[in-house]
N, C-alpha and C positions, 0 to 999 in steps of 0.2 A: 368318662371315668367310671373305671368300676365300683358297684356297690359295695360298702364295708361291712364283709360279715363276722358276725361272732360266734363260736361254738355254741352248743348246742349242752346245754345245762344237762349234769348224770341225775338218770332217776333215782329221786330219795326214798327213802324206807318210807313205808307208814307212818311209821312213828314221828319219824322226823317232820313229815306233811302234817300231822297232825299237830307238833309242836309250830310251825310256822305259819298256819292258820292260826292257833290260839294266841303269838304273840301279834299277827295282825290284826285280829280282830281286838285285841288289848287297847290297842291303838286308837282304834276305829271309836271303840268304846270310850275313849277322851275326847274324842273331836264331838262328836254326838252329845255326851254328858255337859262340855262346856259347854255349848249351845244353848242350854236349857235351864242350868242347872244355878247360873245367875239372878235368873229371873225369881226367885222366890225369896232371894237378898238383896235385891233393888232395896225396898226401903232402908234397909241397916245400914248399904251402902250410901245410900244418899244423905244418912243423920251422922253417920261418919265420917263423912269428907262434905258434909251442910253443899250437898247435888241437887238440886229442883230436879222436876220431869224431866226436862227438854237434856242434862248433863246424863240421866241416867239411860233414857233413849241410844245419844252415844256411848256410852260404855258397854250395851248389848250388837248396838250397830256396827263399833269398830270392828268386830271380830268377824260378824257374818259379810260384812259389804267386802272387807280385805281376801277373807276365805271365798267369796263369789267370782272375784274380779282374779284371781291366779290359776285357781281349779285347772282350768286346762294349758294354763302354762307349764305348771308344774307334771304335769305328764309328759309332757315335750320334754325337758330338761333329765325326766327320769327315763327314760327311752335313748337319748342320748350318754347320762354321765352315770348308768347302774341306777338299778331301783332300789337295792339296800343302801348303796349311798346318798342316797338324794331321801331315803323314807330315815336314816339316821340322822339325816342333818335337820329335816323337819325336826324329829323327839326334842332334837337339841335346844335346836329354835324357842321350840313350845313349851318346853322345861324350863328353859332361861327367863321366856316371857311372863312363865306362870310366876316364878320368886319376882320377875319387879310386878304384875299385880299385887302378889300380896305385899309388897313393901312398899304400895303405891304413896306418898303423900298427900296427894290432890286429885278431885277430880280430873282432872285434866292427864295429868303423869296414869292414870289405870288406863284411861281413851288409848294413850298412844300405848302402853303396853298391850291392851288386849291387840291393838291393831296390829303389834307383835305376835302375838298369840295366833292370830288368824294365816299370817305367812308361815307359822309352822304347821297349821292344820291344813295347808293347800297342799303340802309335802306330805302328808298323811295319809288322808283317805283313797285320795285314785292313785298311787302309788301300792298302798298297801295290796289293795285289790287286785292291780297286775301281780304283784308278787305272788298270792293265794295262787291265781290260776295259770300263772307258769308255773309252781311249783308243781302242780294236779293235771297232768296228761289226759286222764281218765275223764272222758266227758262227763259219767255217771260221780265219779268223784267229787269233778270238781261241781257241780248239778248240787248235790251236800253240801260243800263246803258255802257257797253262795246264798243257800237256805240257812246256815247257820248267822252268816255275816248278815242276812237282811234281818234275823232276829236281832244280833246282836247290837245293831244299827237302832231298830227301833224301840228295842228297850233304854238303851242308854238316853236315847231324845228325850222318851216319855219318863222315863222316871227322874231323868232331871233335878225338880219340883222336891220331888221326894230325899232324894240322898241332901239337896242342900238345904232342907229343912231340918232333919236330922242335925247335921253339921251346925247350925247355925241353935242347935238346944243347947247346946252344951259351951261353943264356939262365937268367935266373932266373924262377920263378914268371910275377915279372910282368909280363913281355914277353905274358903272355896277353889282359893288358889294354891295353898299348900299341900292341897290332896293333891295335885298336879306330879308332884317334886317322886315320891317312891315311885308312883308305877310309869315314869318316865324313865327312871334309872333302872327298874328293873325291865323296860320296855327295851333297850339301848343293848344292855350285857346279854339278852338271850337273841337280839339280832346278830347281834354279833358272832356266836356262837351256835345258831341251828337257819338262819334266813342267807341261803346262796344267791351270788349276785347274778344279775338278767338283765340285758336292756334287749332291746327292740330292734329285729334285722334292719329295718331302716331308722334311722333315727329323726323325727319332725324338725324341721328348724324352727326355731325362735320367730315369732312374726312382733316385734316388739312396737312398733307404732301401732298395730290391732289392739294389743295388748294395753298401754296405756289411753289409747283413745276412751275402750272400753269400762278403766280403770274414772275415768273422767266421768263415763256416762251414769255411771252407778251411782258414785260418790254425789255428782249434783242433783240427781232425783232424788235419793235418799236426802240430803240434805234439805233439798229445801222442804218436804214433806215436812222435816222435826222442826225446824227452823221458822216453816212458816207463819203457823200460832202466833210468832212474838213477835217476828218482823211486821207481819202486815202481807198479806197474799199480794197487792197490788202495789206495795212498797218498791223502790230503785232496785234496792238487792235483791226481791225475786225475781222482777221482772231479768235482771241480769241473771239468774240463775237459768231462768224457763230459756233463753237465751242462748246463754250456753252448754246446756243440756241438747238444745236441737242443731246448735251447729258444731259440736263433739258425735253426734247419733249419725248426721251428714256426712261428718268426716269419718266415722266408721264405715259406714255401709260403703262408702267411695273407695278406701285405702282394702279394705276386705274382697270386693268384687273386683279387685286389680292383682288382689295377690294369688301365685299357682297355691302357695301353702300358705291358707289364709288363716286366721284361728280361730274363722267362724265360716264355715260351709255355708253362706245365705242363701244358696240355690235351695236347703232345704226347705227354707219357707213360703217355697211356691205352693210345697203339696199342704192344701189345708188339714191333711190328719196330723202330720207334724210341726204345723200351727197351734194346732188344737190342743196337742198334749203337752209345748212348753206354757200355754196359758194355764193347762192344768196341772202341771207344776210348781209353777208361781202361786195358783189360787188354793191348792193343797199348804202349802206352808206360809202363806198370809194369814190362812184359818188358825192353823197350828199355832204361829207364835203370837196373834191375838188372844185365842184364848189363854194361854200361859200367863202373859202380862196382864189382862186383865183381870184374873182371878186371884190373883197375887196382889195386885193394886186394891179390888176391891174386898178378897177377905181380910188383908190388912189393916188396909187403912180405914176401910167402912165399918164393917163388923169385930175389929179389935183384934181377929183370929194373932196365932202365934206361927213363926214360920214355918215350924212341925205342921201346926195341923193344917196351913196354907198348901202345904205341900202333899201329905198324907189326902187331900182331895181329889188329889188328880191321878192317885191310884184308878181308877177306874178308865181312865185314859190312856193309862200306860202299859192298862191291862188286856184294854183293848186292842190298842197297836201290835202288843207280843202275840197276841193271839194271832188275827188275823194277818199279820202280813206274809206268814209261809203259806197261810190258807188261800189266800191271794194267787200266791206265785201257781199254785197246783190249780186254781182254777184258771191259771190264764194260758196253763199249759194245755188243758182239756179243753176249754170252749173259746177261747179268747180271750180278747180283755173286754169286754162289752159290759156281759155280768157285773166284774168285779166294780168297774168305773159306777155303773148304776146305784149297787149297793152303797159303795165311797160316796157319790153324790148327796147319795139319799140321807146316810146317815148325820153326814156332817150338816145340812139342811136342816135338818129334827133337831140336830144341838143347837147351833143358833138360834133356833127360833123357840126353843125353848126358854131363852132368856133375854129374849127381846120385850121385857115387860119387867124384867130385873128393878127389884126395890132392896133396901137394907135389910128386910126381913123376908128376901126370898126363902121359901123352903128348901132346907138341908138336900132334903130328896130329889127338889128339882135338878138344883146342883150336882148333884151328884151324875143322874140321868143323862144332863146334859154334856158331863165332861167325859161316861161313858160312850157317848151315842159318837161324839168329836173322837176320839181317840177310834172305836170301829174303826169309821169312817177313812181316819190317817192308816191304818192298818189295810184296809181292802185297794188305795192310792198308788201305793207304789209302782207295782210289779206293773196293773195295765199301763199307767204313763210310759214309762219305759216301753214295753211292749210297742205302743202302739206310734211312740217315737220312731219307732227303727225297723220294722214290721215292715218287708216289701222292699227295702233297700237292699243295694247292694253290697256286701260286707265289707269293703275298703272305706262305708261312709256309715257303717253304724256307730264304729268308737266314736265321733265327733258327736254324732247326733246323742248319744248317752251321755257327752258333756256338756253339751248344750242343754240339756232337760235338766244336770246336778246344777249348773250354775243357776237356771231357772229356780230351782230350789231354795238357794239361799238366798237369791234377790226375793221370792218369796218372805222367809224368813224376816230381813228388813227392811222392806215395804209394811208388813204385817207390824212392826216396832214401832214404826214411824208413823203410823195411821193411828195405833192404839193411842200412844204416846201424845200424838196430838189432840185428840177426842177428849183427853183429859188433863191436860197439863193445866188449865188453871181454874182447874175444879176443885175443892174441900172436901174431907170425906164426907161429909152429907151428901151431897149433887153427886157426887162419883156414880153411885150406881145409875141415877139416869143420864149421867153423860156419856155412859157406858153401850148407853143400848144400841146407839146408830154401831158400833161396833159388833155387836151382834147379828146386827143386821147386815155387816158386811162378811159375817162367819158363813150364813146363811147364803149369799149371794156368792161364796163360793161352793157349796155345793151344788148350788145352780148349776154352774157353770162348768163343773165337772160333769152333770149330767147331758148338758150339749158335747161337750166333748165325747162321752160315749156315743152318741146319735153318729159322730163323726166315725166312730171306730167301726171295724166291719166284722159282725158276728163267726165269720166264717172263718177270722183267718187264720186261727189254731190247727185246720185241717191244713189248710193251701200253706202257712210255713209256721210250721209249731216254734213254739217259743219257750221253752225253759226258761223266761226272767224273772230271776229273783233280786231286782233290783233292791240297792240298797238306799238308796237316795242320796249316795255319800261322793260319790265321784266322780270323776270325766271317765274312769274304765267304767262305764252302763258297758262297757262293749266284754265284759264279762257277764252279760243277762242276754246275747244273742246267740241263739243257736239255731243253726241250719240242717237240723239232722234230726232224732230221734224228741219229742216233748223230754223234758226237764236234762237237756245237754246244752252246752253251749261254750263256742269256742272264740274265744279274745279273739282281736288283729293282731295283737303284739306275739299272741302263740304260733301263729301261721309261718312258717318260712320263707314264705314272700307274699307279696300285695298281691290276693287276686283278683284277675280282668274283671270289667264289669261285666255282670249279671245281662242277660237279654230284658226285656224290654218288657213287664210283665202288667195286667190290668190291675190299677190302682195304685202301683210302684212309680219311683224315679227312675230306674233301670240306669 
């Protein structure tokens, strides 16, 4: 049967590319912002709808495990049914979800909406992303536009903290969700009107037993992590959990290495470099969303802070992140990703362990330092993970491998919830800061562990196949951070006109 192809999208004005980057990166900028931006209203939320820890765990959880576990479904689907249509049905989604958070009644009723909220951000971000770099021909172009979207990526994470502190001076809780409502509506009318439709000369099939198995495996690691605290670790229900956690993982990797179009490439984790870099993926925002949560918990609730100035602290994190993550991408285009991983290790290692000794009247300054040194850290992270995911493969297997490192991300994310969350869930604000600290110490144990991951990555390989990645951390298109030509170009799968053969057989590669 022959292949179904589609025309070939008319190049747009400047202008117009310019207008469809700025409405996808709008986008990209909600998915990002929710993420984070929760976290510094946990406690209001939880005196609001009377949440304990383990209720307020899932209400940050629902969002990222739902957005971890679709990510690359939702590429499949948009490669298939149009990318403006499937990235306008997401706004829709995410818009509708954000009014019933804010008009949640219950703990419980915000859980499932945010859970809502996360099947429209899986429609969002690697969606958007293709759209960007099909609209941008221009390697050198689209090279820019890529460096904008990973700022705009990681200011929206980092400053989070900040805008819903803000929010919350004047505001109640859930003004965190009613900011949602404008820049969805005006997210929607300017797609509409400047973002042309594009799907993918082939389009992926749906692998949907992958898909739910996967869906299983998330949800009951994640689970029993918040869960465990109260249950009892050695209680019926975990043991059933730990249970079915391993024979759902069984059943994935079985049903995956059966299928031609699996929705997970496991062959890639034969090669331990891209072993290596979805560990450091995960250990990247495990750090990230521990610190958030716990600085939040403990300027709150220990030291009495206000959500402004809870959030107003992690300026220096956020500032961090903006800064370095383009700096990042230009050094991983010039030496590799080696450097940057080192520095990312290092950094985030100094923060940790800066407050691994955390009392109630830790100094201002240390604080401060430390959420400095973490935010660098997340800022120098990106671009080599990426990099060093897809670095040496063959281009028909980089788009997977780029959404394999974004879902590594948000199972980061809540893993990182679930750990904090439990570290203190039946702590008082007194004992908080030192319930705090093995938490710190697991901030620390991930720049570790970032720092083996560089040892894994190979100094050289900026020269043998330069890499333009300026990953965003945001979605299954990473395969818009691979470029096989000129440092800081790089050309999508989906922009190609057809699959190309695999690559010869190269030293260090999967070929």
């Amino acid at each position: 049967m022959a292949a179904t192809t589609h025309p070939v999208p008319p190049v747009l004005s400047a202008r117009r590319r310019r207008t469809v980057l700025a409405v996808c990166c709008l986008s990209m900028f909600l998915v990002g912002l929710d993420t984070t931006i929760v976290n510094v209203g946990l406690p209001a939320i939880g005196h609001g709808l009377a949440a304990g820890t383990r209720g307020l765990e899932w209400i940050v959880d629902a969002y990222t495990l739902v957005l971890a576990s679709l990510l690359i479904s939702a590429g499949a689907l948009a490669d298939r049914f149009g990318r403006r249509r499937v990235f306008q049905c997401g706004l829709a989604v995410f818009g509708a979800a954000s009014l019933l958070c804010a008009l949640a009644p219950s703990a419980g009723a915000l859980v499932a909406a945010r859970a809502l909220q996360g099947v429209g951000a899986s429609m969002l971000s690697p969606v958007a992303l293709a759209i960007v770099v099909n609209a941008m021909p221009d390697p050198k172009e689209r090279a820019r536009a890529i460096g904008v979207w990973a700022a705009v990526f990681g200011l929206s994470t980092a400053a989070g903290p900040v805008a819903g502190g803000a929010l919350l001076a004047g505001l109640d809780w859930r003004a965190l969700f009613w900011i949602n409502a404008p820049v969805v509506v005006a997210a929607l009318l300017l797609s509409a009107v400047f973002v042309p439709e594009s799907r993918a000369p082939r389009a992926r099939p749906l692998d949907l037993p992958g898909q739910v198995l996967l869906t299983v495996v998330l949800a009951v690691v994640v689970g029993v992590l918040i869960e465990g605290p109260r249950i009892g670790w050695t209680s019926p229900a975990a043991l059933a959990g730990y249970l079915g956690a391993a024979v759902a993982t069984a059943g994935f990797v079985r049903v995956e290495s059966r299928r031609r179009d699996a929705l997970m490439d496991l062959r890639l984790f034969v090669r331990p470099v891209f072993s290596g870099a979805v560990v450091g993926a995960v250990a990247v925002f495990v750090a990230l969303s521990m610190t958030l949560l716990l600085n939040t918990l403990y300027l709150q609730h220990t030291r009495g802070w206000t959500p402004l100035a809870a959030g107003v602290t992690t300026l220096p994190l956020a500032v961090g992140a903006t800064v370095c993550a383009p700096w990042s991408g230009r050094m991983v285009g010039r030496t590799g990703p080696r450097l940057p991983l080192l520095l990312a290790g290092g950094f985030i290692t100094a923060g940790g362990l800066c407050l691994v000794r955390l009392t109630p009247h830790t100094s201002v300054l240390l604080l401060l330092a430390a959420y400095a040194f973490i935010g660098v850290g997340f800022g120098f992270a990106n671009a080599p993970i990426t990099n060093t995911a897809v670095n040496g493969l063959p281009p028909a297997r980089a788009g997977v491998a780029g959404a394999i490192t974004s879902t590594a991300r948000q199972l980061g994310s809540a893993l990182g919830i679930a750990v904090a969350g439990g570290l203190v869930a039946a702590t008082g604000p007194a004992g908080l800061a030192h319930a705090s600290r093995p938490g710190w110490i697991v901030v620390a144990g991930c720049g570790v562990l970032l720092l083996l991951v560089a040892r894994l990555s190979r100094p050289g390989e900026a020269e043998r196949a330069p890499a333009g990645v300026h990953s965003t951390g945001a979605g299954p298109v990473g395969t818009a951070g691979v470029s096989r030509g000129r440092p800081g170009t790089s050309t999508p799968r989906e922009a190609r006109p057809s699959p190309a053969p695999p690559s010869p057989r190269r030293p260090g590669g999967t070929g």
